[in-house]
N, C-alpha and C positions, 0 to 999 in steps of 0.2 A: 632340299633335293636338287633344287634346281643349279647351286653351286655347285654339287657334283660331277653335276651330267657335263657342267661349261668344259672343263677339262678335255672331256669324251669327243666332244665334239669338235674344238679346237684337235687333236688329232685326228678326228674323221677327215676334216678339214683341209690339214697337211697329207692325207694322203691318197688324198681328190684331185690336189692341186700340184703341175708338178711344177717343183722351184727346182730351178739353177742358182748355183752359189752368184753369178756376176748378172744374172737377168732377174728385176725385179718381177718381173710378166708372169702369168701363171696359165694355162688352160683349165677349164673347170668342166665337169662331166658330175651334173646331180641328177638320177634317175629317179622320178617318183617316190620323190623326198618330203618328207611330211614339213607341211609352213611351218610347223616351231620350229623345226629343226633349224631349217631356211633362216629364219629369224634369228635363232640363236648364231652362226655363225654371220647373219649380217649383224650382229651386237657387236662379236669380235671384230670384225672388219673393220667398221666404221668405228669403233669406239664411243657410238651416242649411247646413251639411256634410251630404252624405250620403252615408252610409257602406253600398255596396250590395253585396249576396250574389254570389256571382259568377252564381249562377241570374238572377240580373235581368239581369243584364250580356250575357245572349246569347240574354233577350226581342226573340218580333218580334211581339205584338203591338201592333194601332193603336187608339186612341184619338178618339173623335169626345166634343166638347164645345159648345156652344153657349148664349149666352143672349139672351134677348128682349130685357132692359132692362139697362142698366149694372149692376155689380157692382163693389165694394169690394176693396182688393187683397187684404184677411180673408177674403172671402166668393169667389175666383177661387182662392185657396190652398186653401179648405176644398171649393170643386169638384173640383179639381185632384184632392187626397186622394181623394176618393168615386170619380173616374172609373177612378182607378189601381185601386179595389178592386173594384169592380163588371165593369169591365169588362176588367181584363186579371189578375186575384188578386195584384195590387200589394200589398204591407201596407207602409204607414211608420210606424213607432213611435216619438216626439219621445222621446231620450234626456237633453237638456237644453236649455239655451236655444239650442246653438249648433250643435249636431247632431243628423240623423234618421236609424234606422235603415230601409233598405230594403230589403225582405225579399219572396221569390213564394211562395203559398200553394198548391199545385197541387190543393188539394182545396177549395177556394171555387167556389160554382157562378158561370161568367163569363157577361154578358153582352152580347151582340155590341155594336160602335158600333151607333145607329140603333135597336136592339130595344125599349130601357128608356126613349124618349125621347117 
């Protein structure tokens, strides 16, 4: 199932973000978007493997992300990372080029979409 959805969401994706044919830069607007979701399109992103806890796996926290001005696919990845930790105790830990570990902290203080923004 899960190979299905990647598709779905690689278009959500593209039309979240807006791209210019000569600017690599995107601006991103994710409103209280569920962490798989999140997750799945940081899988696209970054193209690591991510290797998750089963605790994440039956996360329902959402996710609100937003930016003013374009952003770099470096600089929506290294978002991405921050929002998962701030705001639902996401931890991903790069175990090498090709894989991240993703891991929930239940002792990180969270904070809500909307509060930190």
């Amino acid at each position: 199932m899960r190979r299905i959805l990647l598709p779905l969401f690689t278009t959500l994706l593209l039309s979240l973000c807006a791209v210019s044919a000569n600017e690599p830069k995107r601006t991103v607007s994710f409103i209280n978007t569920p962490a798989q979701k999140i997750l799945m399109i940081y899988h696209q992103l970054s193209g690591l493997e991510l290797v998750e806890s089963s605790d994440v796996k039956k996360l329902s926290a959402v996710i609100t992300i937003r930016t003013a001005q374009a952003v770099s696919k470096g600089e929506m990845i290294k978002l991405i990372e921050n929002a998962l930790l701030m705001q639902a105790g996401v931890v991903i830990t790069h175990l090498d080029e090709k894989r991240a570990s993703v891991t929930y902290n239940d002792a990180l203080p969270i904070i809500p979409p909307g509060d930190g923004e």
